[in-house]
C-alpha positions in Angstrom: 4.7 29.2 12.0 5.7 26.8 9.6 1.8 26.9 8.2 -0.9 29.6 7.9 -3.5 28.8 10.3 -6.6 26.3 8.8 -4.2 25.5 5.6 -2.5 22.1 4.6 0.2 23.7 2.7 3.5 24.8 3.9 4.6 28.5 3.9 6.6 29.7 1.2 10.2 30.1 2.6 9.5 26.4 3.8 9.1 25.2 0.5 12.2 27.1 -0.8 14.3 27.0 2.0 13.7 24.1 4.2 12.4 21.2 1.7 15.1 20.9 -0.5 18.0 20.5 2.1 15.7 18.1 4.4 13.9 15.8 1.9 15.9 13.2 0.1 15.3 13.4 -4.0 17.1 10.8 -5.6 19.0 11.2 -9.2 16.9 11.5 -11.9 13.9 12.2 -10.0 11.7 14.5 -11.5 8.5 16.1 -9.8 6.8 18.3 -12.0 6.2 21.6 -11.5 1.9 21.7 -11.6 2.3 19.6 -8.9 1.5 20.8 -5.1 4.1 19.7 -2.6 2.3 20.3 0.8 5.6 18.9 2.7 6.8 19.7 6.0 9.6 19.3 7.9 8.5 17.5 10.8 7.8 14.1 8.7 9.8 12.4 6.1 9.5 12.9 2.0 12.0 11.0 -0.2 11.5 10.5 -3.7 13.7 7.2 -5.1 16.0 7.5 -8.3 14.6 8.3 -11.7 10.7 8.3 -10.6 8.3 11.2 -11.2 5.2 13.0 -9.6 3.0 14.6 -12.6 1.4 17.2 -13.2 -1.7 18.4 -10.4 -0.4 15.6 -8.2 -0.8 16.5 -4.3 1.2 15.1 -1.6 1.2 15.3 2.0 3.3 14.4 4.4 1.8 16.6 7.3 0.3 13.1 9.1 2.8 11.0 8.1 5.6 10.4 6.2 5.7 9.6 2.5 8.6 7.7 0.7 7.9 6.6 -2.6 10.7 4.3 -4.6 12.7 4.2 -7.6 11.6 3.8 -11.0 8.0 4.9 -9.4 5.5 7.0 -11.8 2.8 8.8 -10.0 0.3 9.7 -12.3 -1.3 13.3 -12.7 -3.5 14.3 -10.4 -2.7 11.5 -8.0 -3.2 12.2 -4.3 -0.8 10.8 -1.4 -1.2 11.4 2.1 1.0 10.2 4.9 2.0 7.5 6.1 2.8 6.0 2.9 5.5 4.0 1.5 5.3 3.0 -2.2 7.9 0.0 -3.1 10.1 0.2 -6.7 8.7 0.0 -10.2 5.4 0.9 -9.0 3.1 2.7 -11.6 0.0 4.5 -10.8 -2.5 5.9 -13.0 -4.0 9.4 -13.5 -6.7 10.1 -10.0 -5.4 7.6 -8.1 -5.2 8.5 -4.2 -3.7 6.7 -0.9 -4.5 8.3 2.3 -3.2 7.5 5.1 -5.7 9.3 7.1 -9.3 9.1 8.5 -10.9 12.3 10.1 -12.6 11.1 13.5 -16.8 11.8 13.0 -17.6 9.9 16.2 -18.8 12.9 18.7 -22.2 14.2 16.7 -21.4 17.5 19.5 -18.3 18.2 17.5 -18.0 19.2 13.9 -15.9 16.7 12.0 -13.4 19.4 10.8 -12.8 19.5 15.0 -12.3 16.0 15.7 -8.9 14.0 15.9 -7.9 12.0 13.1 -6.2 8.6 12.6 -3.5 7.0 10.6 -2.7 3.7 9.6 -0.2 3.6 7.2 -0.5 2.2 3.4 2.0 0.0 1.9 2.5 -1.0 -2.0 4.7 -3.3 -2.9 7.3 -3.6 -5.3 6.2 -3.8 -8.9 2.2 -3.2 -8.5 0.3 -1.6 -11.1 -2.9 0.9 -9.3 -5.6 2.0 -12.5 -7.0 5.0 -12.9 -9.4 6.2 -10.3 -8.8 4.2 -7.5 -9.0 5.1 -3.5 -6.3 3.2 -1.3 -7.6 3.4 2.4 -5.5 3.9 5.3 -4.1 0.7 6.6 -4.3 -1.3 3.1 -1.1 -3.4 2.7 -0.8 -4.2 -1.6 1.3 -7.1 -2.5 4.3 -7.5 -4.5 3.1 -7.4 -8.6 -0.5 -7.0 -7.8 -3.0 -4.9 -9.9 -5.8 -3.0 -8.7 -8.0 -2.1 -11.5 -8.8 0.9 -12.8 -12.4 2.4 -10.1 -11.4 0.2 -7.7 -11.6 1.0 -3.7 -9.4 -0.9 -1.8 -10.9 -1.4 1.9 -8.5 -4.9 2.9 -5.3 -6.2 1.8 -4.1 -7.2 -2.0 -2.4 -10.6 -1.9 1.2 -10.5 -3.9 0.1 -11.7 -7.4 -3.5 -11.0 -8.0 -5.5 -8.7 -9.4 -8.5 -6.5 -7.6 -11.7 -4.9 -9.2 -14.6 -3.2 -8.0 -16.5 -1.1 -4.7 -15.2 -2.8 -2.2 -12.0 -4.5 -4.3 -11.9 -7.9 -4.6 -9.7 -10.8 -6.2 -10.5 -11.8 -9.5 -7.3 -13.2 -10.2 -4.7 -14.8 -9.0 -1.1 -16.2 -10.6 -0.5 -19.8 -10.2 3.3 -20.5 -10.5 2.3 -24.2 -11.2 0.5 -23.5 -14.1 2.3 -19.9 -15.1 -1.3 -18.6 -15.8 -3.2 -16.2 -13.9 -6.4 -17.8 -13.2 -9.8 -16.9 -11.4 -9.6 -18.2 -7.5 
């Protein structure tokens, strides 16, 4: 009911009439309004005070819920689905997407479409910078103040103060508080 059958996207009087009395937007938010909310009711959205969704951004709640910070920019045409929780001051570039979700493939009798997914959810830390293009699996935990450069896919864990590149991302540097440089490992 709160869906039409084979579709991700809520129904129209759950947009306008549920969503905005259920789902916590804080002041100063802004989501644009290109930008497809396909939230539900059954799982949390809250968007933190003075960030912004762009334009042709997607988010999805429907596997699990999605809380982003304050101060947070989510670039245009960005994708999030659920569970993810995005930290403060976090910027993300244009074509960026964190899903929380894997489809199951593992039964070759069953069409993929028909098989049950998974989640594990995706964390980014305060203060983390993700470049354009990049994929965030499900399950990826991202440091405090790490970048992940632009192309990157993100398969494993970020350490707090490095920087990823690359297919599957990897640490190419690293800040050392000794030296106040940030330095190859």
């Amino acid at each position: 009911m709160l869906m039409p059958r084979n579709q991700a996207r809520p129904r129209t009087w759950v947009r306008w009439l549920v969503n905005p009395f259920l789902h916590k937007k804080g002041k100063g938010a802004l989501i644009r309004r290109r930008t497809r909310m396909d939230v539900l009711p059954f799982n949390s959205f809250s968007l933190g005070r003075y960030s912004t969704i762009e334009d042709f951004a997607t988010i999805n709640n429907g596997m699990g819920a999605v809380t982003i910070g304050d101060n947070v920019r989510v670039g245009i045409g960005n994708v999030l689905i659920g569970p993810v929780t995005i930290g403060n001051n976090v910027i993300m570039a244009q074509h960026v997407v964190l899903s929380g979700l894997n489809h199951g493939y593992t039964d070759p009798d069953v069409p993929v479409s028909l098989q049950p997914c998974s989640i594990a959810a995706i964390q980014v830390d305060d203060d983390c910078w993700i470049g354009a293009n990049s994929v965030i699996t499900a399950g990826v935990h991202i440091g405090k103040h790490a970048v992940v450069a632009g192309g990157s896919v993100v398969t494993k864990d970020v350490p707090a103060y490095s920087v990823v590149a690359g297919n599957p991302a990897r640490v190419i540097r690293q800040y050392q508080a000794a030296t106040g440089k940030w330095e190859k490992p």
